[in-house]
N, CA, C and O atoms as a GROMACS GRO file, in nm:
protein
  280
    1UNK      N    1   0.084  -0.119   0.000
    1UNK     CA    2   0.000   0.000   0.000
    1UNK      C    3   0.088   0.124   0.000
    1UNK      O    4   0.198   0.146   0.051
    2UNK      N    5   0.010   0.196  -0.069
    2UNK     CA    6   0.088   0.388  -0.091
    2UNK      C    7   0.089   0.412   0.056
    2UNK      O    8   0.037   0.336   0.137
    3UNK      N    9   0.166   0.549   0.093
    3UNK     CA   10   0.120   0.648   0.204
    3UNK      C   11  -0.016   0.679   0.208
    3UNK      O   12  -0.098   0.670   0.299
    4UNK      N   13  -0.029   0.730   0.059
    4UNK     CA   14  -0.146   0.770   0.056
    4UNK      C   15  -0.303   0.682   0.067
    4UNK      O   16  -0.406   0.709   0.129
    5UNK      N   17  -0.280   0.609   0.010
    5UNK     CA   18  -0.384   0.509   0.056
    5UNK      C   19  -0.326   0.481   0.222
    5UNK      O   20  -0.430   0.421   0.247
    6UNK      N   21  -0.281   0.477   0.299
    6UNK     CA   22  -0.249   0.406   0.460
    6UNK      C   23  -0.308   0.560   0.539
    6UNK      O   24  -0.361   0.580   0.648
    7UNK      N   25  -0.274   0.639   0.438
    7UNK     CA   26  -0.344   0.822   0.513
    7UNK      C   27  -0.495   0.777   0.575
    7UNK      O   28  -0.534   0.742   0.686
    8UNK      N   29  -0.578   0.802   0.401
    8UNK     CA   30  -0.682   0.798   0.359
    8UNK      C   31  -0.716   0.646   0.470
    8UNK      O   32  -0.782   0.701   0.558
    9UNK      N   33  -0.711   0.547   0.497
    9UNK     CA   34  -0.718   0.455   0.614
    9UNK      C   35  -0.744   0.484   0.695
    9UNK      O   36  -0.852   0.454   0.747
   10UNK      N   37  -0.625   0.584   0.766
   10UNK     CA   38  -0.626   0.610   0.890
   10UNK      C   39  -0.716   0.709   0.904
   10UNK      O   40  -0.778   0.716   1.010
   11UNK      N   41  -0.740   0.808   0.796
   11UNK     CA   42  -0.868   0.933   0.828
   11UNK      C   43  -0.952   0.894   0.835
   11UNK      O   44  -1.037   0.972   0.878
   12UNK      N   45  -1.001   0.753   0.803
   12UNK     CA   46  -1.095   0.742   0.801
   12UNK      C   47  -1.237   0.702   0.925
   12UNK      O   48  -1.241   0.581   0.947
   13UNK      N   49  -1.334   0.776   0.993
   13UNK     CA   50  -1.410   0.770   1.071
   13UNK      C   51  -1.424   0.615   1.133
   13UNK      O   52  -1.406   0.555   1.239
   14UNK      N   53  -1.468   0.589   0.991
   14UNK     CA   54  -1.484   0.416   1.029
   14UNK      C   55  -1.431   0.343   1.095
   14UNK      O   56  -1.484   0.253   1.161
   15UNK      N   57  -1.288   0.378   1.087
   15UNK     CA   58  -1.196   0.247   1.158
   15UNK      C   59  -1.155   0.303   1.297
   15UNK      O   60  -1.071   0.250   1.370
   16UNK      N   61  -1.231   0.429   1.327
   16UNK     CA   62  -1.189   0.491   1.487
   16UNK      C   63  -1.304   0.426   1.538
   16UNK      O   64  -1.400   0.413   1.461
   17UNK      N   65  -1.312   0.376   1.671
   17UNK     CA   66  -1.406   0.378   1.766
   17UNK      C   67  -1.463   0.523   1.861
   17UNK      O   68  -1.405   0.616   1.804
   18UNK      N   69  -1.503   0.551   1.915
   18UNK     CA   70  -1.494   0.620   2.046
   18UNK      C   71  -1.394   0.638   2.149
   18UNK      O   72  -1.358   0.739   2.210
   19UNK      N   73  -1.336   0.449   2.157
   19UNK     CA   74  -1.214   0.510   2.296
   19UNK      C   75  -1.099   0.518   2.216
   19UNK      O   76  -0.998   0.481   2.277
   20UNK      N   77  -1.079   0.553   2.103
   20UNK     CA   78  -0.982   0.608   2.012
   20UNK      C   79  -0.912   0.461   1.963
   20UNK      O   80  -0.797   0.443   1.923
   21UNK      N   81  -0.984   0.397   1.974
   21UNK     CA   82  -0.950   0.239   1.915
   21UNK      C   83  -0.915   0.237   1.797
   21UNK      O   84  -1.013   0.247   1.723
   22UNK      N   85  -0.766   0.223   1.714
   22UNK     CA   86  -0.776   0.177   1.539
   22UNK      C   87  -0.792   0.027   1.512
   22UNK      O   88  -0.708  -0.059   1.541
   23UNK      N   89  -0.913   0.005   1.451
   23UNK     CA   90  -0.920  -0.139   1.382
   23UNK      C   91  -0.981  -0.129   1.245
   23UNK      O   92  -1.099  -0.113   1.213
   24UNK      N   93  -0.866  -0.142   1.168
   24UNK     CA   94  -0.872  -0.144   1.037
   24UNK      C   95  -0.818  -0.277   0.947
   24UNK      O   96  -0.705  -0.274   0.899
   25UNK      N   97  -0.879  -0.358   0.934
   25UNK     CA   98  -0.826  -0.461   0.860
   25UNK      C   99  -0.741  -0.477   0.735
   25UNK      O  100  -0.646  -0.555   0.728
   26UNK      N  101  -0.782  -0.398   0.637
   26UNK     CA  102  -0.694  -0.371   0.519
   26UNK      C  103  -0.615  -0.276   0.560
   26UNK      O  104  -0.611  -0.206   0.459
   27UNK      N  105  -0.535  -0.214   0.653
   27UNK     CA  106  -0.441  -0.149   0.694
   27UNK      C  107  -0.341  -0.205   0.769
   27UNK      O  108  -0.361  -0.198   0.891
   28UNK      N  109  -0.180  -0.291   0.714
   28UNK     CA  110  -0.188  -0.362   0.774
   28UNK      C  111  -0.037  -0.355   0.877
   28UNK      O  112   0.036  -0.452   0.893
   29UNK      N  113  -0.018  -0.240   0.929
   29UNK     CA  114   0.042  -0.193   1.001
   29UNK      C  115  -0.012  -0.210   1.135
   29UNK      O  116  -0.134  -0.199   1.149
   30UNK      N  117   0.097  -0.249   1.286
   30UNK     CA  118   0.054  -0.322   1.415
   30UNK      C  119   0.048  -0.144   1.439
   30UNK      O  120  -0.061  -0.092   1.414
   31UNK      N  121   0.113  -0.092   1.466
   31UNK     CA  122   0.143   0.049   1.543
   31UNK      C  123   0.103   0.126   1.425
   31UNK      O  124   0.132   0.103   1.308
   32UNK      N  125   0.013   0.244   1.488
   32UNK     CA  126   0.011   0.349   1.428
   32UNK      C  127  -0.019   0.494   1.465
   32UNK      O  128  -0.118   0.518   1.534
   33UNK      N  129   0.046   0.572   1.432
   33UNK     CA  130   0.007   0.728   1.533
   33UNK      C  131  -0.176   0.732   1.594
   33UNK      O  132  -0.285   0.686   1.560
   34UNK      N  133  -0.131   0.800   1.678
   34UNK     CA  134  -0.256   0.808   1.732
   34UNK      C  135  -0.355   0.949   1.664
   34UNK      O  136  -0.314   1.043   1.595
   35UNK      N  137  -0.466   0.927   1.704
   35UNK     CA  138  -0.565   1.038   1.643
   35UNK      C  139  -0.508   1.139   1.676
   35UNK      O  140  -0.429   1.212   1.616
   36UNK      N  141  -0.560   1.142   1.794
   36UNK     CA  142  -0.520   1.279   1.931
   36UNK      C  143  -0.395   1.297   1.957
   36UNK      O  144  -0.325   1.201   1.926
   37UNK      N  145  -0.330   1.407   2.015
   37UNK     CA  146  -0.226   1.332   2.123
   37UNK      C  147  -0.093   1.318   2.039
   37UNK      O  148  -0.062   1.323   1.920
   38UNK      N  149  -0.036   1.299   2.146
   38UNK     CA  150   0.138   1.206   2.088
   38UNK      C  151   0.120   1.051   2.061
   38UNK      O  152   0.017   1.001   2.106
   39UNK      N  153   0.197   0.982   2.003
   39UNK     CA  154   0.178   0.889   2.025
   39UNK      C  155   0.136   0.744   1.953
   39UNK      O  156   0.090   0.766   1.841
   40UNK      N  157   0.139   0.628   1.980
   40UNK     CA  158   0.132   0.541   1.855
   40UNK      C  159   0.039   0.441   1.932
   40UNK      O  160   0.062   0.417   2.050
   41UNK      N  161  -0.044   0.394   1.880
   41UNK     CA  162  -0.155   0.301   1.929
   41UNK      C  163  -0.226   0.196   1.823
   41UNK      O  164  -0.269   0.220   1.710
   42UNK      N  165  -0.226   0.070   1.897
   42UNK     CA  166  -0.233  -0.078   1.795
   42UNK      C  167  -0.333  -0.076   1.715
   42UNK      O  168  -0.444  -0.030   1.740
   43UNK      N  169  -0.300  -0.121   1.625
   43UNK     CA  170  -0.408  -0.129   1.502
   43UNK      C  171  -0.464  -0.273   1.539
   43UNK      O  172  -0.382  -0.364   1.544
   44UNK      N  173  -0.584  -0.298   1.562
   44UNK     CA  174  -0.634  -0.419   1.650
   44UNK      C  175  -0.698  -0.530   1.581
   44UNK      O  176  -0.741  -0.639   1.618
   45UNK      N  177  -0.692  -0.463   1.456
   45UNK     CA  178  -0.755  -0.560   1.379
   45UNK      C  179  -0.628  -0.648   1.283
   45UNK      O  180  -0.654  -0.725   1.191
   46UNK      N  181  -0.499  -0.616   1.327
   46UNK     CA  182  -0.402  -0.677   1.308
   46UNK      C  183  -0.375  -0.838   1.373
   46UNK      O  184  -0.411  -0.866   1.488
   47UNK      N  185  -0.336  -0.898   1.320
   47UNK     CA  186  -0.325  -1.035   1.428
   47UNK      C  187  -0.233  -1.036   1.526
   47UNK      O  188  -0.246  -1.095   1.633
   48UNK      N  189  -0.152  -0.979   1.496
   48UNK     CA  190  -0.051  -0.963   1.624
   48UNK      C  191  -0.053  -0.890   1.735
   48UNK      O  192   0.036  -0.914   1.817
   49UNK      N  193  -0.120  -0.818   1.756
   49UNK     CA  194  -0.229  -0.676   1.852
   49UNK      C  195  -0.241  -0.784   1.959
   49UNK      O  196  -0.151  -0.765   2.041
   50UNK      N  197  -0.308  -0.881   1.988
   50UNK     CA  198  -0.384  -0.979   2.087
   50UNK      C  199  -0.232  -1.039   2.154
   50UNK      O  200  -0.212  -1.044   2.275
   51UNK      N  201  -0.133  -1.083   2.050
   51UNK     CA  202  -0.038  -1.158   2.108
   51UNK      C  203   0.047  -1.064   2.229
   51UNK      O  204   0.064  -1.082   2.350
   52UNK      N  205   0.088  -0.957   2.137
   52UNK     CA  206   0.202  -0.819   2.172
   52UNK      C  207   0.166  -0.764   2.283
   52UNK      O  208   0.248  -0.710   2.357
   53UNK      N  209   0.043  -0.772   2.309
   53UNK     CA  210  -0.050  -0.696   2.442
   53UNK      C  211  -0.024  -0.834   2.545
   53UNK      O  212   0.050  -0.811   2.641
   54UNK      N  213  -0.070  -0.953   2.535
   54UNK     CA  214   0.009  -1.069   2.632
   54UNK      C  215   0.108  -1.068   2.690
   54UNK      O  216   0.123  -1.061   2.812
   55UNK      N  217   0.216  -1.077   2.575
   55UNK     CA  218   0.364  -1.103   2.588
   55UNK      C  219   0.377  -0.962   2.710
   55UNK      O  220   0.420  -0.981   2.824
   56UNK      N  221   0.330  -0.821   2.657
   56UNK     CA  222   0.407  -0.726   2.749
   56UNK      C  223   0.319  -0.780   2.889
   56UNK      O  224   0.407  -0.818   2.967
   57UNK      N  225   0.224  -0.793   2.936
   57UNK     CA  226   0.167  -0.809   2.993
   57UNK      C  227   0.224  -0.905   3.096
   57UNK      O  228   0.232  -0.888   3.218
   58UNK      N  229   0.256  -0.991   3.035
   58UNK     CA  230   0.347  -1.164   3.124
   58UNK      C  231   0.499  -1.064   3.126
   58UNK      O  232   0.583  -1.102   3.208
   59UNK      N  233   0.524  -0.970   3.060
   59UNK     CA  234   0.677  -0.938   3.100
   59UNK      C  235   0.636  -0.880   3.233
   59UNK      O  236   0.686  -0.933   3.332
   60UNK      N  237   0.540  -0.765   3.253
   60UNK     CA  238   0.534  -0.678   3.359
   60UNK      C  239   0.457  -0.812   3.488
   60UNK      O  240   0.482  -0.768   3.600
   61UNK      N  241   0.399  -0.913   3.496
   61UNK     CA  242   0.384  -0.975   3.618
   61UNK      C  243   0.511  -1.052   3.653
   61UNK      O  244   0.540  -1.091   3.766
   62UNK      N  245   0.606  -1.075   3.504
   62UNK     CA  246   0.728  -1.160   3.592
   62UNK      C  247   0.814  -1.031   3.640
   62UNK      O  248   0.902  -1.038   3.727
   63UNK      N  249   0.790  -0.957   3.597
   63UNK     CA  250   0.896  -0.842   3.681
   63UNK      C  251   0.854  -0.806   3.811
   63UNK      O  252   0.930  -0.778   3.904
   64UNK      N  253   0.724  -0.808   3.814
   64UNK     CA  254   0.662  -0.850   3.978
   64UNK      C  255   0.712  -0.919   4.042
   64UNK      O  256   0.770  -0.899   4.149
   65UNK      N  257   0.694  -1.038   3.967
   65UNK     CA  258   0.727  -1.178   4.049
   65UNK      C  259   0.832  -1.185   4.062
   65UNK      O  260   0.848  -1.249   4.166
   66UNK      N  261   0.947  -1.152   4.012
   66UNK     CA  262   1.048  -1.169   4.050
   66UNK      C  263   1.126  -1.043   4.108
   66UNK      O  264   1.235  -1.069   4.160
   67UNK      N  265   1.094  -0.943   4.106
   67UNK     CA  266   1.121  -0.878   4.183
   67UNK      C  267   1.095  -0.888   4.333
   67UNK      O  268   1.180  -0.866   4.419
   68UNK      N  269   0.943  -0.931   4.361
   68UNK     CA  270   0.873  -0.974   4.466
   68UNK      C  271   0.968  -1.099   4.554
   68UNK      O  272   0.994  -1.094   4.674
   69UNK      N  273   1.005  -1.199   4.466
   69UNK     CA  274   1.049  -1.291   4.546
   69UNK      C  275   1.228  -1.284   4.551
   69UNK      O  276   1.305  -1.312   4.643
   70UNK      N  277   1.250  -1.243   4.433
   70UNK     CA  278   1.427  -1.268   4.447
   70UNK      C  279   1.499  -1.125   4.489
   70UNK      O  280   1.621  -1.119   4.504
   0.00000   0.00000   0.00000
C-alpha cells in the first residue's frame, strides 16, 4: 500500500471507535500514530495486537514476580 492510501485509512471515521481504538483490517500496520495526542496506538484488527499486548503483559507480572520474590 501507498502512504497515501495508509493516510486515507487512517482518516478514516470508520476504523476509529470512540475510545480512540484503530481497527482497520486492510491497513496492515501493528502500530500506528494516534488520532489525538502524541503517540502510537495498535491497530487491533491486526493479528498480532492480541499476542504483543500478552507477551508485554506476562513481562510486567514476571517483573513483579520476581522482583517480589528474588
Amino acid at each position: 500500500m501507498t502512504r497515501d492510501e495508509l493516510r486515507t485509512l487512517w482518516e478514516s471515521p470508520a476504523n476509529w471507535n470512540s475510545f480512540g481504538r484503530y481497527n482497520c483490517e486492510a491497513d496492515s500496520r501493528l502500530l500506528v500514530p494516534k488520532r489525538f495526542g502524541f503517540g502510537w496506538t495498535l491497530n487491533w484488527a491486526n493479528p498480532l495486537a492480541w499476542p504483543v499486548v500478552v507477551v508485554v503483559i506476562a513481562a510486567v507480572i514476571g517483573l513483579v514476580f520476581f522482583r517480589r520474590f528474588f
